[in-house]
C-alpha positions in Angstrom: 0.0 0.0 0.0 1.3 3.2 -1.2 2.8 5.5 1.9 2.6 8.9 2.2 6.6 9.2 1.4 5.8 7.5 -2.1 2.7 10.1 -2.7 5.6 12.5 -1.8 8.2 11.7 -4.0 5.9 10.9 -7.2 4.6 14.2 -6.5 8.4 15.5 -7.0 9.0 13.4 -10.1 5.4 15.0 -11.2 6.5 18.4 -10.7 9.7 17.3 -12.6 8.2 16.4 -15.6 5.5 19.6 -15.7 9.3 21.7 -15.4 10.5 19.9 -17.9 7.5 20.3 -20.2 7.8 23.9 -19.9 11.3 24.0 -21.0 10.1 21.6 -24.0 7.6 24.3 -24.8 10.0 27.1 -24.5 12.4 25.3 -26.9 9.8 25.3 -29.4 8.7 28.8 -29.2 11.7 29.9 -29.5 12.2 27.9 -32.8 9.0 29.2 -34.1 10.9 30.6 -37.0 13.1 28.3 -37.6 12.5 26.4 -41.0 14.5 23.0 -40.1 13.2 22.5 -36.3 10.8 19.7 -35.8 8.4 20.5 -32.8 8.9 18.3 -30.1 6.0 17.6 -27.5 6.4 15.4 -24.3 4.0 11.7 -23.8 3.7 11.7 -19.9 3.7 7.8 -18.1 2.0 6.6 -15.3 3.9 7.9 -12.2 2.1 5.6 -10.2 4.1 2.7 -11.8 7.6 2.4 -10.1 9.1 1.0 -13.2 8.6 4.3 -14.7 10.6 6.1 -12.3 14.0 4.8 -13.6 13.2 5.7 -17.6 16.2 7.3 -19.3 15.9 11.1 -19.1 13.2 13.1 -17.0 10.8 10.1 -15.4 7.7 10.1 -16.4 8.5 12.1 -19.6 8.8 10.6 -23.0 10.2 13.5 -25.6 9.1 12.8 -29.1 9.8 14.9 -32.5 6.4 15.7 -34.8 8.8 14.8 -37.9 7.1 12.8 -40.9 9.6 10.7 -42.4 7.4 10.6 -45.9 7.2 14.5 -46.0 11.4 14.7 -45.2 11.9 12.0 -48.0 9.1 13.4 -50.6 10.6 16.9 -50.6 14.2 15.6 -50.4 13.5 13.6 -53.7 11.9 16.5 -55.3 14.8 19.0 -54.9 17.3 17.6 -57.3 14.7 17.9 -60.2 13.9 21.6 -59.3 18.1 22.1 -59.1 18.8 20.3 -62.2 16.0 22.8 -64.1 17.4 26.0 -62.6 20.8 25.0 -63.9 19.6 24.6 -67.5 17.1 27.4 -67.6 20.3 30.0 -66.6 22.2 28.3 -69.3 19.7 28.0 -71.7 18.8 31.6 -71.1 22.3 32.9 -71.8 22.6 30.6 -74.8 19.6 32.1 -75.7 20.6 35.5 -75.7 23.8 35.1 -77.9 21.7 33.8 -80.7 19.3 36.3 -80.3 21.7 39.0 -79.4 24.2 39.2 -82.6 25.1 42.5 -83.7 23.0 43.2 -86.9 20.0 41.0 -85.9 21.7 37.9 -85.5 23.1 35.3 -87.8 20.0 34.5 -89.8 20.3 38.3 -90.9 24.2 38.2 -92.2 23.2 34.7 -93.7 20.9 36.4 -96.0 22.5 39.7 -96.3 25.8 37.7 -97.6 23.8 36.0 -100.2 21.7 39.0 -101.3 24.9 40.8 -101.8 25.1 38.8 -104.6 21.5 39.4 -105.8 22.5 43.3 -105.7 26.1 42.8 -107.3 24.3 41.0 -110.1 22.5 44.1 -111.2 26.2 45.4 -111.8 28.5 43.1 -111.7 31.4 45.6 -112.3 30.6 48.0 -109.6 33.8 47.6 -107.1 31.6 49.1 -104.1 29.1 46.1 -104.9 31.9 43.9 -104.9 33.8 44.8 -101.8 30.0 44.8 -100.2 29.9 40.8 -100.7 33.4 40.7 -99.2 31.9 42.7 -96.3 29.1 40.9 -95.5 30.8 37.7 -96.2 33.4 39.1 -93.3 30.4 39.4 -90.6 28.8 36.3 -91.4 31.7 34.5 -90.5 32.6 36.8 -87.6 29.2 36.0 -86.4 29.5 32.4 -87.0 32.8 32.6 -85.2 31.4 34.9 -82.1 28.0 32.4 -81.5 30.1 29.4 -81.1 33.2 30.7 -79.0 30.1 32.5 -76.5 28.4 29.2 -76.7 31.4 27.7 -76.3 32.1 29.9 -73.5 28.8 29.0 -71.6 29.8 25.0 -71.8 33.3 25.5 -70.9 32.2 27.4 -67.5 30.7 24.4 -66.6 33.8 23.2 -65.2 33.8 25.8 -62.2 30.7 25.2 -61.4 31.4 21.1 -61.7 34.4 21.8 -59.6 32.7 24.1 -56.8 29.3 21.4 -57.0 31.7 18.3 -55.8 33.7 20.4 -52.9 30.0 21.6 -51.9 29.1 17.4 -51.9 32.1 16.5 -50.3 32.1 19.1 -47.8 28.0 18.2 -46.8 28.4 14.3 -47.0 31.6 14.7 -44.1 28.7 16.6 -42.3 26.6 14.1 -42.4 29.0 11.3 -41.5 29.7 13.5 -38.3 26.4 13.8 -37.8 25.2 10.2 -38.2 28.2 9.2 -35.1 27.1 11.9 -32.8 23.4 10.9 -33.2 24.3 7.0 -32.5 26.2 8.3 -29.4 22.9 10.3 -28.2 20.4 7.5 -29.1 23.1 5.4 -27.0 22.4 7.5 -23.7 19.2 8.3 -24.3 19.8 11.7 -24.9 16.4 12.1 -26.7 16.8 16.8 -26.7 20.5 16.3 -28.0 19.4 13.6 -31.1 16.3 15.2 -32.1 18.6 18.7 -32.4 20.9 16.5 -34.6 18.0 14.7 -37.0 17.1 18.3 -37.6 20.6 19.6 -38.7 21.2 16.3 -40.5 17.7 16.7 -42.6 18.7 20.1 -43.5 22.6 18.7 -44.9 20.8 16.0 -47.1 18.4 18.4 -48.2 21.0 20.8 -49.2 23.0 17.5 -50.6 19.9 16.5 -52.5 19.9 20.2 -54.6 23.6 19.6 -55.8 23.3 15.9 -56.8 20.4 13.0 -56.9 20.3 10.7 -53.8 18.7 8.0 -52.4 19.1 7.3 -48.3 18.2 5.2 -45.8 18.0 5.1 -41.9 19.4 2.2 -40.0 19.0 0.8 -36.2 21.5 2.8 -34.7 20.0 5.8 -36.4 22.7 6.7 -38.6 21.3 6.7 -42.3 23.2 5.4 -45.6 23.5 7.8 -48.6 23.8 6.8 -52.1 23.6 8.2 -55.2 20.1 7.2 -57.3 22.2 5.0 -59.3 23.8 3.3 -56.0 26.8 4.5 -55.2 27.5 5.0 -51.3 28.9 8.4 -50.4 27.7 8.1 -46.9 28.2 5.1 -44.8 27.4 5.3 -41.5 30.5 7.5 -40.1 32.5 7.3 -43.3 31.9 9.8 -46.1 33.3 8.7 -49.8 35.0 11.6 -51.9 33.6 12.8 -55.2 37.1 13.8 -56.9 37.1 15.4 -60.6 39.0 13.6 -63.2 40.5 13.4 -67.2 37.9 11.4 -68.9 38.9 9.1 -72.0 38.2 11.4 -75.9 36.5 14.5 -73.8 38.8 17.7 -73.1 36.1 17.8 -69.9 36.3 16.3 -66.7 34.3 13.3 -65.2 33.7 12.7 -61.6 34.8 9.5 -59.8 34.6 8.5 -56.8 37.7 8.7 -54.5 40.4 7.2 -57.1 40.1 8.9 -60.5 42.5 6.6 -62.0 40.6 4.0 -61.9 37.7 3.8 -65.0 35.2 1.7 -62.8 34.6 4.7 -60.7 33.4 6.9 -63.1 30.1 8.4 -62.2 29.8 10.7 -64.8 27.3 9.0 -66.7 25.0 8.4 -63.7 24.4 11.7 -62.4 21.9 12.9 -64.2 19.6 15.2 -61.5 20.7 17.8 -58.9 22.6 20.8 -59.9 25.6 18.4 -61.3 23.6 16.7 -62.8 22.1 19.8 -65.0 25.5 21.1 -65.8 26.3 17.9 -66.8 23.4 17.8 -69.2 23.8 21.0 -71.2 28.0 20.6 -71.2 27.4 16.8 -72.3 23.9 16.7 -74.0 22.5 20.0 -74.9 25.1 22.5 -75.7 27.2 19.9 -78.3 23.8 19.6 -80.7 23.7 23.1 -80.4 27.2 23.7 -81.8 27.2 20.9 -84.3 23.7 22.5 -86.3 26.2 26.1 -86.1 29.1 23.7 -87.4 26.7 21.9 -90.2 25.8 25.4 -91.4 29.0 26.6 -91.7 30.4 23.5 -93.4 27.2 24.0 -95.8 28.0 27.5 -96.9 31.9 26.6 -97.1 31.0 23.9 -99.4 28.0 25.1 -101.4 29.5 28.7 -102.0 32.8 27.2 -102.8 31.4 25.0 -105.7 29.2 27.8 -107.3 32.2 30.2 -106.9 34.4 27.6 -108.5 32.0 27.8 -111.3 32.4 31.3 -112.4 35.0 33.8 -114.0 36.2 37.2 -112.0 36.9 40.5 -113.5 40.1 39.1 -115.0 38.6 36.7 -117.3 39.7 34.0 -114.5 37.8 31.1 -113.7 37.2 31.3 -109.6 38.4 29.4 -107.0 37.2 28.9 -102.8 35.8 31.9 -101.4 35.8 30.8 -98.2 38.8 29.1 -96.7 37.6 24.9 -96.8 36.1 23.1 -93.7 38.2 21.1 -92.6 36.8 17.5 -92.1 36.7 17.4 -88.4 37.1 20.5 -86.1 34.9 23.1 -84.9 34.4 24.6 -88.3 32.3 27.6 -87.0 34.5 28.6 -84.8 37.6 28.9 -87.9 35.2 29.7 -90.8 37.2 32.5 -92.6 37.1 34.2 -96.0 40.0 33.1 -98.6 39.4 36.2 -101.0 40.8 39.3 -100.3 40.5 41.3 -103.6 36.6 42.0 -104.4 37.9 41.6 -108.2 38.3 38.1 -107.7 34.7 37.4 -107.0 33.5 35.2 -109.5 30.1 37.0 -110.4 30.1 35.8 -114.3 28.7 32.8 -115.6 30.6 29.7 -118.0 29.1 30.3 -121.7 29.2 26.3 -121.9 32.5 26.0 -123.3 34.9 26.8 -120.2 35.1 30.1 -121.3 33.6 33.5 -119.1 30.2 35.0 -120.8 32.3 38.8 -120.5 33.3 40.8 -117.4 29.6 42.4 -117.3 27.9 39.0 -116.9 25.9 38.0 -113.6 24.9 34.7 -114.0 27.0 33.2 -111.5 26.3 36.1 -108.8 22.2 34.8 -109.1 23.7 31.1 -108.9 25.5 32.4 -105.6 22.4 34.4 -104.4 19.7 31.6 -105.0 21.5 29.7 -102.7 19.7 30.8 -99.8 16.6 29.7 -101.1 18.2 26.1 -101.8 17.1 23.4 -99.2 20.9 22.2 -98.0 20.1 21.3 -94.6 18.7 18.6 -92.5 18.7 15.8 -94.9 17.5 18.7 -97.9 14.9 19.7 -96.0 15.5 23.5 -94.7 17.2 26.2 -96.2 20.0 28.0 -94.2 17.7 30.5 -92.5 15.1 28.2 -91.9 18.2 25.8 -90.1 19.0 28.5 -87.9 15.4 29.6 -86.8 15.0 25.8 -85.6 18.3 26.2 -83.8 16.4 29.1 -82.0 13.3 27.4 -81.7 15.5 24.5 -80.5 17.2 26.5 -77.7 13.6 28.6 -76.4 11.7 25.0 -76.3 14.6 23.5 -74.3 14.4 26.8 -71.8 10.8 26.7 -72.2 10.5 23.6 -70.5 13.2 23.8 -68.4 11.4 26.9 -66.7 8.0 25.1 -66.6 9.7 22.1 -65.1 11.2 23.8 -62.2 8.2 26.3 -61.6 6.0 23.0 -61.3 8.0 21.2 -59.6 9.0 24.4 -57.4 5.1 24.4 -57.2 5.2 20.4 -55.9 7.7 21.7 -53.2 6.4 24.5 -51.5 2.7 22.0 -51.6 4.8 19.5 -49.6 6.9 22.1 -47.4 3.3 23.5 -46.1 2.1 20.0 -45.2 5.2 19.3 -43.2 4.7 22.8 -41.6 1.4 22.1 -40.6 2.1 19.0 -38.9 6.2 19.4 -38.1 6.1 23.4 -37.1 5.8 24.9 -34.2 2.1 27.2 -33.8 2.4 29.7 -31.0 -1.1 29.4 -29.7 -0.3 25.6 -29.3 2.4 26.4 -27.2 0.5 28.9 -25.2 -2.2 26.5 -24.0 0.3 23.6 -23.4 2.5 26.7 -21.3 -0.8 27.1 -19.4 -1.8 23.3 -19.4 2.4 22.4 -17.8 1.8 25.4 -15.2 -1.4 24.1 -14.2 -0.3 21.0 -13.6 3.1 22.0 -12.0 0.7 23.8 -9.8 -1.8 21.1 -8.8 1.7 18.5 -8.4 2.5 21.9 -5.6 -0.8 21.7 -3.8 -0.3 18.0 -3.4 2.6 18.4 -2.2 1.3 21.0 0.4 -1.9 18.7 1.5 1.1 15.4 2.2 3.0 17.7 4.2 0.0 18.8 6.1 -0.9 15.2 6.4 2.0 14.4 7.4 2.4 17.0 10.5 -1.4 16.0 12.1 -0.6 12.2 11.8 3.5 13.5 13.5 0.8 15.0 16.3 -1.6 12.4 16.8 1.2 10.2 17.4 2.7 12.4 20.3 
């Protein structure tokens, strides 16, 4: 039968566990702002029941964290498609804006102002200001051609910093976590429910920030620690052991792959698999995107090389002499838009006249061939004979605004998707003030009541002290 010493001392383990519920409820209020705190709330025992005077902790008190495992791993697995989208919509934009930003309206405009200087120089064929006008616009055509694909060039070389800065920020998160995962074993260990719960918090926060740079997939164990791999399955977190993301030469690319702790050794190459996060978006427009882009600038180039050449080779200059290249030849491999160049450099060498059928000029005041060299833009060369020049590079546009296009709608959706599942944690993880304020009152109350007991034992107590004497 329960004395009036146990009333007294569950009484003090009650009064305990109200003081320690108040300091539960001040920790949360004063994390009310705090975006990555999980709101704790305290599960009270039966005091009455000795064996849960000895529980780890306060007695009496079980802590436990509002934190939804789903929501944590449905917004973690979201965030590397919204940072793979924000990479290629800044990329795409910039591309963008170099094909749209050439000086003179672009390069569809010098494409068809180089061939209808040949329409015009046909009305005169002898005019030298006509003449040195093709040579002209012949001159920004290719420094147009040249300028697009060293910019765009440009944009795909400068994935390397950010590649470079994307695996320190891994590498640099991952140790976290591994420290992280140790000290959180060590407080499940003692118990030490306020210290782990603090430590799940900081630790969600890491692989959050981990899951914008590069696609993960993780997993919580007994002790728990959690395992991180990438989608593809390759650890980078195991238990207290991080594994390095190093950059390295890869085989025929002038770019660097990433590999995991040894890059001299092919079977770690992870290039290939990372295809979400931040990484994984540079990856796409340095690998994927930006190399179509520049081989459509280096199929036009070689076109007009080649086409122009032939019809120029065709025709008789101002000399009487039968023409030659008037661009300098593609070479058959090489970036040809970035080294396309004009060969002629006196406008009286233009071949504007036309062969009378027997190998011979039809006179210095002939046009035919400047009308051969000017229909040429109308001429279906590209794409299997299916566009024309300027029809080729308006797809290349089109090309680059549907890629950005739906690179923008992607990440606003899924940006959309996030801030969905963000408010549903909220409303269940977060921390409400009024809550608070009635649980404040609620723990005072009852730390209050746990007092008057105490007062009515003690009075108890002193008449049953004065009956005896």
């Amino acid at each position: 039968m329960p004395s009036i010493l146990d009333g007294l001392n569950i009484a003090k383990l009650s009064l305990s566990a109200q003081q320690y519920a108040m300091s539960v409820t001040q920790r949360n209020t004063v994390n009310v702002n705090n975006p990555g705190y999980t709101r704790q709330d305290v599960l009270f025992s039966d005091l009455t029941v000795a064996s849960n005077w000895s529980a780890n902790g306060t007695p009496g008190v079980e802590l436990w964290a509002a934190r939804n495992r789903y929501l944590d791993q449905s917004i973690s697995y979201e965030l590397p498609v919204l940072g793979e989208n924000l990479v290629k919509y800044n990329a795409l934009r910039e591309i963008d804006a170099i094909l749209q930003g050439t000086s003179g309206g672009g390069l569809g405009t010098s494409i068809n102002e180089f061939f209808n200087s040949f329409m015009e120089l046909s009305s005169n064929p002898t005019d030298s200001a006509l003449r040195w006008q093709v040579l002209s616009r012949a001159q920004t055509m290719t420094n147009d051609f040249n300028r697009l694909y060293n910019e765009i060039q440009r944009v795909q070389t400068a994935t390397e910093r950010h590649l470079k800065s994307g695996v320190e920020d891994v590498n640099k998160l991952t140790s976290k976590i591994a420290d992280l995962n140790g000290r959180i074993e060590t407080a499940h260990t003692l118990g030490q429910l306020d210290v782990e719960y603090a430590l799940r918090d900081e630790r969600q926060q890491y692989i959050e920030e981990l899951e914008g740079k590069i696609g993960l997939l993780y997993f919580e164990t007994e002790s728990g620690s959690i395992t991180v791999t990438t989608d593809k399955g390759n650890a980078l977190v195991l238990g207290r052991t991080s594994i390095e993301l190093v950059l390295g030469p890869m085989a025929g690319s002038p770019f660097s792959g990433i590999y995991l702790i040894n890059n001299s050794n092919p079977e770690n190459d992870i290039t290939a698999s990372i295809t979400s996060g931040e990484i994984g978006g540079h990856l796409q427009v340095r690998d994927k995107l930006i190399p179509g882009y520049l081989k459509t600038l280096d199929d036009m180039a070689a076109t007009i090389i080649t086409e122009v050449n032939d019809a120029h080779a065709k025709g008789f200059d101002l000399d009487g002499v039968q023409g030659g290249d008037f661009f300098v030849p593609a070479l058959p491999f090489g970036p040809v838009a970035r080294v396309m160049s004009v060969y002629i450099t006196n406008s009286n060498q233009i071949a504007a006249a036309g062969d009378d059928g027997s190998g011979q000029s039809f006179g210095i005041g002939d046009n035919q061939n400047a009308k051969a060299l000017a229909d040429l833009v109308r001429e279906k060369l590209m794409n299997g004979n299916t566009q024309t020049l300027s029809e080729a590079y308006a797809s290349l546009i089109y090309t680059v605004g549907s890629d950005q296009r739906t690179a923008k709608e992607s990440g606003e959706h899924q940006q959309a998707l996030l801030s969905q599942l963000m408010s549903q944690r909220n409303a269940e993880s977060g921390v409400s003030l009024n809550e608070e304020a009635i649980n404040l009152i609620k723990f005072q109350q009852a730390y209050q009541a746990s007092s008057r007991f105490v007062t009515v034992l003690n009075s108890l107590s002193a008449e049953i002290l004065n009956f005896l004497r």
